[in-house]
DSSP file (Angstrom, degrees, kcal/mol; ACC not computed):
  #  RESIDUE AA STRUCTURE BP1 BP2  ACC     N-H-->O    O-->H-N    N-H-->O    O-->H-N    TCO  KAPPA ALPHA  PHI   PSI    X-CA   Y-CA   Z-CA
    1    1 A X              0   0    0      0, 0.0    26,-0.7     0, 0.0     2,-0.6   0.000 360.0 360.0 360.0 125.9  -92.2   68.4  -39.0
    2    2 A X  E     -a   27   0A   0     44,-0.1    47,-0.8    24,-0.1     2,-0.2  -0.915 360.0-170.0-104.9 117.9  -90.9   68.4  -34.8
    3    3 A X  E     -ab  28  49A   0     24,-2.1    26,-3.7    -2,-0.6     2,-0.6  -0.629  22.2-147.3-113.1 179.7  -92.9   68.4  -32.6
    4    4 A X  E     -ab  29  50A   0     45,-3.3    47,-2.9    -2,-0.2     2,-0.5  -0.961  15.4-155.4-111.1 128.4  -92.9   68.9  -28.6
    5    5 A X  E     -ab  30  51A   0     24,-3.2    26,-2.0    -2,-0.6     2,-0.5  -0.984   8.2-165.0-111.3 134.4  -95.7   67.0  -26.6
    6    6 A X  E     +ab  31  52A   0     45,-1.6    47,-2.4    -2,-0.5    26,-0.2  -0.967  33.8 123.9-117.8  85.3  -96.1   68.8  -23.7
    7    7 A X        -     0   0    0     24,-1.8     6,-0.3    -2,-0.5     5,-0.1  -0.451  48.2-145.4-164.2  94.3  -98.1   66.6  -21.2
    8    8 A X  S    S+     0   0    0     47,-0.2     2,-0.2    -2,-0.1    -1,-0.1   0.743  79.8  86.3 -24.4 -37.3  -97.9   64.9  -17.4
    9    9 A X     >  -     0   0    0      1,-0.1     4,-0.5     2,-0.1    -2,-0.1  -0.545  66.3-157.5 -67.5 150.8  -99.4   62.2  -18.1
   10   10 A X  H  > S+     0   0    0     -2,-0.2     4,-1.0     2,-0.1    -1,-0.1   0.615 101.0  46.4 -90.2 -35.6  -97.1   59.0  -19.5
   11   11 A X  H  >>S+     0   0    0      1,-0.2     4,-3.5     2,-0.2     5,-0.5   0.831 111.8  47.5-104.5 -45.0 -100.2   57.5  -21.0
   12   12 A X  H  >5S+     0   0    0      2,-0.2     4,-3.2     1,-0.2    -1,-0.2   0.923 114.2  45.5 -52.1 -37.9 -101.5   60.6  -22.6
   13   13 A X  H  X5S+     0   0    0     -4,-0.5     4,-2.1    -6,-0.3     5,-0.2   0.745 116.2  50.3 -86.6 -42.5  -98.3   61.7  -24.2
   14   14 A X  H  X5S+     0   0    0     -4,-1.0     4,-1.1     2,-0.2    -1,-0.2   0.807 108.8  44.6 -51.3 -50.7  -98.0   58.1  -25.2
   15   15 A X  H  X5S+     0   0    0     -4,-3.5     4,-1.6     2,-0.2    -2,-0.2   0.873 116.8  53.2 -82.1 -39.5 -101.6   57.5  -26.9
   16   16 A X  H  X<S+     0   0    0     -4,-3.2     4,-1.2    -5,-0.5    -2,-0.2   0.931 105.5  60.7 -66.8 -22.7 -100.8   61.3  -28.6
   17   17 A X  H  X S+     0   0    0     -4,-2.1     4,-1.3     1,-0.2     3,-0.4   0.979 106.6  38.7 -51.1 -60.8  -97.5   59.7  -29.7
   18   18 A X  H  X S+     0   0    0     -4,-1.1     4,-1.0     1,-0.2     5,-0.3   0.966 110.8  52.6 -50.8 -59.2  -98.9   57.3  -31.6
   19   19 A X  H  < S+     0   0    0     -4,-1.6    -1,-0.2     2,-0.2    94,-0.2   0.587 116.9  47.3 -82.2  -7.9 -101.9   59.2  -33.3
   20   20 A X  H >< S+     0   0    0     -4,-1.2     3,-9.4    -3,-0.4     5,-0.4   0.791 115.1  44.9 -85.0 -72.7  -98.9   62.0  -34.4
   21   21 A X  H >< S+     0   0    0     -4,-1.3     3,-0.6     1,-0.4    -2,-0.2   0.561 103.8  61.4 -53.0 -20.8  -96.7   58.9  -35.6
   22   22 A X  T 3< S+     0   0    0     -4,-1.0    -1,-0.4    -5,-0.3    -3,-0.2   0.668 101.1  59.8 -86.6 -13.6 -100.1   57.5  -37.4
   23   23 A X  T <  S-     0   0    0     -3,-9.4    -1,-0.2    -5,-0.3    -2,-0.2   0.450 125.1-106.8 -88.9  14.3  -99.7   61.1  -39.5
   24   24 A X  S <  S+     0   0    0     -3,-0.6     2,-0.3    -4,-0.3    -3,-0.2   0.425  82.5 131.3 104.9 -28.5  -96.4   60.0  -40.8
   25   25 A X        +     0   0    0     -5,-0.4    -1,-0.2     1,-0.1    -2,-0.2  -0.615  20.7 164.5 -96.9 135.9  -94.4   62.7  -38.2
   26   26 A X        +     0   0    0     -2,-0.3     2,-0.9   -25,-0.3    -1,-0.1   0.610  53.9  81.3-109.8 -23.7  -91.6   60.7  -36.4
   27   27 A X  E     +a    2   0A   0    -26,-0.7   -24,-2.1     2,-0.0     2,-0.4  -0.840  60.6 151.8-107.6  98.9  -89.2   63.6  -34.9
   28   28 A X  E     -a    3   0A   0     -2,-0.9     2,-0.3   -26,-0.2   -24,-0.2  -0.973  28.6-162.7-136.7 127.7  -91.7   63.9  -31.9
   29   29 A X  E     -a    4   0A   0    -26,-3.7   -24,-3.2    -2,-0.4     2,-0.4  -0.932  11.2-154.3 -97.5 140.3  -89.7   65.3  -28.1
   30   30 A X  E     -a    5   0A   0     -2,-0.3     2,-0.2   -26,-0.2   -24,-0.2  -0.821  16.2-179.3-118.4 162.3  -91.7   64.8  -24.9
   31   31 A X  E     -a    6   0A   0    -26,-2.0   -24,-1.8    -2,-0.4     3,-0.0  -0.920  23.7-144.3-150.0 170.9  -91.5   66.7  -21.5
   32   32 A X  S    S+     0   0    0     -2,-0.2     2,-0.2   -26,-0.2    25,-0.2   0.131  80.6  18.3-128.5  10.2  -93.5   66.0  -18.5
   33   33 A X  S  > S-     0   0    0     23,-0.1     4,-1.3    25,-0.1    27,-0.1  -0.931  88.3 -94.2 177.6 162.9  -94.1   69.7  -17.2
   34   34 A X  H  > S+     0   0    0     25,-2.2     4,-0.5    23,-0.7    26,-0.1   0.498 124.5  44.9-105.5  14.4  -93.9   73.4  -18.8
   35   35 A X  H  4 S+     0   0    0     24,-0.1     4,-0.3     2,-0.1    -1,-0.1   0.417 110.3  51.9-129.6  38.0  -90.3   73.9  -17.6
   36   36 A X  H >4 S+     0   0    0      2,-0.1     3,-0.5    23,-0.1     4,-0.2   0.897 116.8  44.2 -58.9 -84.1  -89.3   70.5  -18.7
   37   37 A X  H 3X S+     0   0    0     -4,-1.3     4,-2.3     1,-0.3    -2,-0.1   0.493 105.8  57.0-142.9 -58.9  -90.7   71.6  -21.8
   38   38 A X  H >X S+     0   0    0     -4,-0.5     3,-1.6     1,-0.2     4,-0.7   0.957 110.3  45.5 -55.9 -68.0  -89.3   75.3  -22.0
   39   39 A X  H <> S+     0   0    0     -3,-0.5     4,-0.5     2,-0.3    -2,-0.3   0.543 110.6  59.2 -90.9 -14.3  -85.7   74.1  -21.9
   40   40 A X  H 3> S+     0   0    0     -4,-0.2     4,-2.4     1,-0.2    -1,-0.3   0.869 106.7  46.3 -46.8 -46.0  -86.8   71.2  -24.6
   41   41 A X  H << S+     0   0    0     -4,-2.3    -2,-0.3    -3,-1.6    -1,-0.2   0.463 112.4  48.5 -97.5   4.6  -87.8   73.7  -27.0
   42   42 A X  H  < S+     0   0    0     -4,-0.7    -1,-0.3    -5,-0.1    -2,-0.2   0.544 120.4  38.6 -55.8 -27.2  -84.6   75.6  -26.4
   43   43 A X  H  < S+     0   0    0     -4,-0.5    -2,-0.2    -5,-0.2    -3,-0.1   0.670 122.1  42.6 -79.3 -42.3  -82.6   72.5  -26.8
   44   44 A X  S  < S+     0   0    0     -4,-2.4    -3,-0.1    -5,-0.1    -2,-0.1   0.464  88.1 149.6-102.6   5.0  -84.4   71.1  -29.4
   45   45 A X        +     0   0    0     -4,-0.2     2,-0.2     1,-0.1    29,-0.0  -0.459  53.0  80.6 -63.4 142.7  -85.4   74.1  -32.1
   46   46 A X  S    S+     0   0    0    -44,-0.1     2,-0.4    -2,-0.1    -1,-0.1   0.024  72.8 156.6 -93.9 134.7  -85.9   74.4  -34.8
   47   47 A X        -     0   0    0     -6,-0.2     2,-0.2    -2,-0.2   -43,-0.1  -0.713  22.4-170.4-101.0  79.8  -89.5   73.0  -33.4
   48   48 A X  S    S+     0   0    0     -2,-0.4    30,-1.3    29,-0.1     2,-0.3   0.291  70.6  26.0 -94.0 -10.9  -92.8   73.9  -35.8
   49   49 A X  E     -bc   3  78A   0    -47,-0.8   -45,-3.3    28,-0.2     2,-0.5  -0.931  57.0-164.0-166.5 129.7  -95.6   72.7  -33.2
   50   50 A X  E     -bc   4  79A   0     28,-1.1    30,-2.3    -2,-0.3     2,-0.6  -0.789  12.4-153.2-107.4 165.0  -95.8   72.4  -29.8
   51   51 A X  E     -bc   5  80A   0    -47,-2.9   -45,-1.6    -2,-0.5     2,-0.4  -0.827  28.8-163.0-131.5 102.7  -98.9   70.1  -28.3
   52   52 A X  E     -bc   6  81A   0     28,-1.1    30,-2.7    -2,-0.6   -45,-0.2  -0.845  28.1-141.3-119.3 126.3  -99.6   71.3  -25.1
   53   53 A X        -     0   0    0    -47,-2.4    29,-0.3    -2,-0.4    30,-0.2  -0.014   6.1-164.8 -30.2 161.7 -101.4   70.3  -21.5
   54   54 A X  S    S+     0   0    0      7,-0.1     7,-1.3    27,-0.1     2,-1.0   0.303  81.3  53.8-124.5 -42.2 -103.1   73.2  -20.0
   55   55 A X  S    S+     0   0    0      5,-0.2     2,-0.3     6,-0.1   -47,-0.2  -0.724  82.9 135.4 -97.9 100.3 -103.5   71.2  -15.9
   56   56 A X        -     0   0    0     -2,-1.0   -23,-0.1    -3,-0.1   -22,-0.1  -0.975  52.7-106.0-152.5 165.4  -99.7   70.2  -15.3
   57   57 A X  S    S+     0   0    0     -2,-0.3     2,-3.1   -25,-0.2   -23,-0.7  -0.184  86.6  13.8 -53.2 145.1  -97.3   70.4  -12.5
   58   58 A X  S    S+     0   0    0    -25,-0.1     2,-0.5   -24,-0.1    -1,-0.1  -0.510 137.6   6.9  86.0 -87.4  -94.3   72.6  -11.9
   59   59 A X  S    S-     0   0    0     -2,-3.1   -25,-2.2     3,-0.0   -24,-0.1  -0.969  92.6-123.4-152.4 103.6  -95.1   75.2  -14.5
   60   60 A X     >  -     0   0    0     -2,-0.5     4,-1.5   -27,-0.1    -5,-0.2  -0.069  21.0-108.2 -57.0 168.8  -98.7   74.8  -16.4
   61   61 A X  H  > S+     0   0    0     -7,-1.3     4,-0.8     1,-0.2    -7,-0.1   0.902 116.7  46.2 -89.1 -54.0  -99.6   74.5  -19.8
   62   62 A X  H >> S+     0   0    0     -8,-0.3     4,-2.6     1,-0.2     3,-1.3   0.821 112.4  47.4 -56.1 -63.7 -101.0   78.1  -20.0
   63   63 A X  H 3> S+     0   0    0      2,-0.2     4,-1.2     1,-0.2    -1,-0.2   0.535 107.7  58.4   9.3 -50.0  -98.2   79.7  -18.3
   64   64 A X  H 3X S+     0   0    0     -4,-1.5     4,-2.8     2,-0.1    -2,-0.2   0.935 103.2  54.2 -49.1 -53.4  -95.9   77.8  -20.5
   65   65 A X  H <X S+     0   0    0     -3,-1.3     4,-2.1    -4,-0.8     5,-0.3   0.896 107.3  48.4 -79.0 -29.6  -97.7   79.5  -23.4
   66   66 A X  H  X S+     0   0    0     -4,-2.6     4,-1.4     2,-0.2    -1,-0.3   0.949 110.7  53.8 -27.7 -51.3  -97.1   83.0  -22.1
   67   67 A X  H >< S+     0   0    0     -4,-1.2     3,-3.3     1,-0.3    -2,-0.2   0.984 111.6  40.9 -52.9 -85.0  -93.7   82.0  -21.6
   68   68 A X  H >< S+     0   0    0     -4,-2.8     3,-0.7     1,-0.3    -1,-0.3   0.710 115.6  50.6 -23.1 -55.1  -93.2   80.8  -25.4
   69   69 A X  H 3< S+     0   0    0     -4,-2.1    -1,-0.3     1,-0.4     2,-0.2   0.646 104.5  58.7-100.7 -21.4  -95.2   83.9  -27.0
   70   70 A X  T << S+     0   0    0     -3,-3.3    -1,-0.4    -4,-1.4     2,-0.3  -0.428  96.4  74.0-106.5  46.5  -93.2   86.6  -25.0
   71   71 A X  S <  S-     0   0    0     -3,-0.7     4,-0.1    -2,-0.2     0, 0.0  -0.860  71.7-153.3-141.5 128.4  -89.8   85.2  -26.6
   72   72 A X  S >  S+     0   0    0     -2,-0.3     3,-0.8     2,-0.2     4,-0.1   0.716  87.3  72.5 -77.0  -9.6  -89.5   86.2  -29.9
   73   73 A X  T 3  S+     0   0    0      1,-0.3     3,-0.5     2,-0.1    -1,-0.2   0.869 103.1  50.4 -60.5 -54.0  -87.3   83.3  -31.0
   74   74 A X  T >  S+     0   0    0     -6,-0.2     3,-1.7     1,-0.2    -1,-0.3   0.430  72.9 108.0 -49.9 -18.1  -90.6   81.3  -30.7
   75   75 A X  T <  S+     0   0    0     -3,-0.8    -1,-0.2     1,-0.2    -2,-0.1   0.754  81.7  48.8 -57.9 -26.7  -92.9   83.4  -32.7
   76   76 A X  T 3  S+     0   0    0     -3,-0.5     2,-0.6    -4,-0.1    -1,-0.2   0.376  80.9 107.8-117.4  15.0  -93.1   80.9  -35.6
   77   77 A X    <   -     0   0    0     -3,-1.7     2,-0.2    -9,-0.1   -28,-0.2  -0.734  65.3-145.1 -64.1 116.9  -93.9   77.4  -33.0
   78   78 A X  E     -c   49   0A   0    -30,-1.3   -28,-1.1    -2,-0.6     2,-0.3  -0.435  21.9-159.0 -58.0 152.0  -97.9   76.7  -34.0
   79   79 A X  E     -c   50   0A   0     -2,-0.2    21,-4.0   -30,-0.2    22,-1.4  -0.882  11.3-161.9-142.2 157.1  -99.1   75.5  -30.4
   80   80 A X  E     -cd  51 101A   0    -30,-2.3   -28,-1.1    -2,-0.3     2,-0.4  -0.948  17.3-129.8-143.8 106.5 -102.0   73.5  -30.2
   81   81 A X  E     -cd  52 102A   0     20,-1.6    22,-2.6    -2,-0.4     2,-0.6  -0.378  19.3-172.3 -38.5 110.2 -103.8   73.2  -26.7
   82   82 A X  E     + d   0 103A   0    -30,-2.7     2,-0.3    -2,-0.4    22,-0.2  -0.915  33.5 139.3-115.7 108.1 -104.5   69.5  -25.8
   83   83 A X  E     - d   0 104A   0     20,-1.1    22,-0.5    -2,-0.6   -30,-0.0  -0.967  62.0-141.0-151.1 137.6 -106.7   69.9  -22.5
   84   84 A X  S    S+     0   0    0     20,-0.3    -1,-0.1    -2,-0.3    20,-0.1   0.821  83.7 104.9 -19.5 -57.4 -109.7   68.4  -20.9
   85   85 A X        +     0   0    0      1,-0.2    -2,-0.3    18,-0.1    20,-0.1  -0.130  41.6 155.3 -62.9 107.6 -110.3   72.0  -19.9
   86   86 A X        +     0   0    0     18,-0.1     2,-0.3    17,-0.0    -1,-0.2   0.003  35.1 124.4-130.4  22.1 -113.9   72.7  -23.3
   87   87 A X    >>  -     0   0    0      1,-0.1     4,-1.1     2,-0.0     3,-0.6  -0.719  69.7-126.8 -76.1 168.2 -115.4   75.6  -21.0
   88   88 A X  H 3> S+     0   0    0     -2,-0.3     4,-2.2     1,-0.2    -1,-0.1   0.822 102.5  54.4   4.2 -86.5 -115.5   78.7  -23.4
   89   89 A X  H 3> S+     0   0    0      1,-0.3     4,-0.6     2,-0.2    -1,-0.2   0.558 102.1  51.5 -61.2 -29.5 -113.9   80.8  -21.7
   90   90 A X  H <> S+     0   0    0     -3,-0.6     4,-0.8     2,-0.2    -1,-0.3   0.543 110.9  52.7 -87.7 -11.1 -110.9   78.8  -21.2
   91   91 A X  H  X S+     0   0    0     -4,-1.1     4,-4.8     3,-0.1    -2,-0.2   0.929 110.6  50.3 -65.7 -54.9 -110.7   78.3  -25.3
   92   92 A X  H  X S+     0   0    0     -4,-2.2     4,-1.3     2,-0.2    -2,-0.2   0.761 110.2  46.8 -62.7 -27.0 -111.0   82.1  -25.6
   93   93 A X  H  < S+     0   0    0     -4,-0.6    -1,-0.2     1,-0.2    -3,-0.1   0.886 117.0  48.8 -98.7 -19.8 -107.9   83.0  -22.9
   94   94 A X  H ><>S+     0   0    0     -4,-0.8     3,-4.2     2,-0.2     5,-1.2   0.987 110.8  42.8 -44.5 -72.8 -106.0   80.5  -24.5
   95   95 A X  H 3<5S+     0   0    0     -4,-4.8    -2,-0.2     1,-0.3    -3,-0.2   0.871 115.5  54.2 -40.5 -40.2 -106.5   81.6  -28.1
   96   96 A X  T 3<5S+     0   0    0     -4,-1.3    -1,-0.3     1,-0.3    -2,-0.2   0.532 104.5  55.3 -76.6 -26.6 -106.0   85.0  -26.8
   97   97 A X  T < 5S-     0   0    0     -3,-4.2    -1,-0.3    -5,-0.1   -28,-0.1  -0.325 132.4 -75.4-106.2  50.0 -102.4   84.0  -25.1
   98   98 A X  T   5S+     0   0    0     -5,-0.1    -3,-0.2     1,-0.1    -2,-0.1   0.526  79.8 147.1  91.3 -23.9 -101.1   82.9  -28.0
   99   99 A X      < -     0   0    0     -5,-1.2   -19,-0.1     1,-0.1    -1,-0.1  -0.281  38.2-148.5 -58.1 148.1 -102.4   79.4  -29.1
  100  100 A X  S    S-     0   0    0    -21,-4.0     2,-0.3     1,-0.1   -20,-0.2   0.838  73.7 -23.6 -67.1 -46.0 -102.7   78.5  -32.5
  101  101 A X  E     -d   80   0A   0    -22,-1.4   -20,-1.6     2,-0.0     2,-0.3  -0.743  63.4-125.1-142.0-166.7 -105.9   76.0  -32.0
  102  102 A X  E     -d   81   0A   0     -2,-0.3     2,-0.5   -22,-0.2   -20,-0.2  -0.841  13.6-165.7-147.5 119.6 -107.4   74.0  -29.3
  103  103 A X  E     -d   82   0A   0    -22,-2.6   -20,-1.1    -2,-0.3     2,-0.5  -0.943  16.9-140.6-140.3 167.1 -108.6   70.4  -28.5
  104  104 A X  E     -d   83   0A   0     -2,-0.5   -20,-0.3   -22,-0.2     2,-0.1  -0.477  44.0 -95.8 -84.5 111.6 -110.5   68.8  -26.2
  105  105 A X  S    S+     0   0    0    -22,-0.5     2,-0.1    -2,-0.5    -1,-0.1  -0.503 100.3  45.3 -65.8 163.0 -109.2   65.5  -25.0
  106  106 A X  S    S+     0   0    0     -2,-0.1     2,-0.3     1,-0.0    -2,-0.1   0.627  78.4 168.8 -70.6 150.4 -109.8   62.7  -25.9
  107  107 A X        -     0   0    0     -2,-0.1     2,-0.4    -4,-0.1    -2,-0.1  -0.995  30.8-122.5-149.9 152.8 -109.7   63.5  -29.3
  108  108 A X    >>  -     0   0    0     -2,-0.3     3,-2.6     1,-0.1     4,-0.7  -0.699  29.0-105.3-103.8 146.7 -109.7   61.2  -32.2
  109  109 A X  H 3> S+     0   0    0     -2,-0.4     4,-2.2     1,-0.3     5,-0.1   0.686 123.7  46.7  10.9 -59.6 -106.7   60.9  -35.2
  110  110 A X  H 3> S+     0   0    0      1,-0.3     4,-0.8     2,-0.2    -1,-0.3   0.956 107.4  52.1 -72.1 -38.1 -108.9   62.7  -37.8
  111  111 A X  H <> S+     0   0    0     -3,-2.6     4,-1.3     2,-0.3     3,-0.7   0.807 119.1  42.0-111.4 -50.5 -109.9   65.6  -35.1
  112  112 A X  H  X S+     0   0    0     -4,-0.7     4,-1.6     1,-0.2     2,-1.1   0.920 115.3  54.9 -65.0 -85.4 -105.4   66.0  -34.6
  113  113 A X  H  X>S+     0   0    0     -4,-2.2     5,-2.6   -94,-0.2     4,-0.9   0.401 106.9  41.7  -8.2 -30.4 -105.2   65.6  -38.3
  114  114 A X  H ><5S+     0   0    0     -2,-1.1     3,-1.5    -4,-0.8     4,-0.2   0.862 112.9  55.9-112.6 -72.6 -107.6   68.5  -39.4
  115  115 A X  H 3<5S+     0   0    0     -4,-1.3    -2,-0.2     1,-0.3    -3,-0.1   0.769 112.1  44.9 -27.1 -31.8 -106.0   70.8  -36.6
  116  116 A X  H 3<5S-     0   0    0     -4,-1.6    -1,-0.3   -67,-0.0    -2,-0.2   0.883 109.6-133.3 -85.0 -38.3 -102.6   70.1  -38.3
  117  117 A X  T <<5       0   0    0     -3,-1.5    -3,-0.2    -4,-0.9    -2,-0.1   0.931 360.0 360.0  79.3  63.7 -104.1   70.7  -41.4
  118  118 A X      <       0   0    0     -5,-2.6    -4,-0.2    -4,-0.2    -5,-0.1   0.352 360.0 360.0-145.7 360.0 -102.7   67.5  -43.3
């Protein structure tokens, strides 16, 4: 499995590195922004899951996912929102643009693990 972690932070992207790497998965690409991110997963396909910010600079997480779901080349990328952002509403316009799942940082190992479904 490759995945893309999608996230501004250095430390976030870093502590989700690890808890993917603690499932075994090694072939992990980072980007700092979602068009950083966009020109990764064009560079970098074939990708199977991206793990994405929703609050980032440049081009947002959400925005990103538009991007990604309106290319068909992409249709078979899982994305999995990783955002601070637990109202409702903001689960539902995600799910609704295209994410596969959603979780609320911080989130622990087992809580990635059961999203990934491994």
């Amino acid at each position: 499995m490759k995945v893309l972690l999608v996230d501004d932070s250095v430390t976030m992207r870093r502590i989700q590195k690890t808890q993917i790497q603690g499932l075994g998965i090694n072939d992990i690409v980072e980007a700092g922004d979602g068009e950083e991110a966009y020109r990764k997963l064009q560079e970098n396909m074939p990708i199977d899951l991206i793990m994405l910010d929703w609050n980032m600079p440049v081009m947002d997480g959400l925005t990103f996912l538009k991007k990604v779901r309106a290319d068909n080349s992409f249709k078979n990328v899982k994305v999995i929102m990783c955002t601070s952002e637990s109202e409702k509403t903001r689960v539902v316009e995600a799910l609704k643009s295209g994410a596969n799942n959603y979780l609320v940082k911080p989130f622990t190992p087992d809580a990635l693990k059961e999203k990934l479904g491994i």
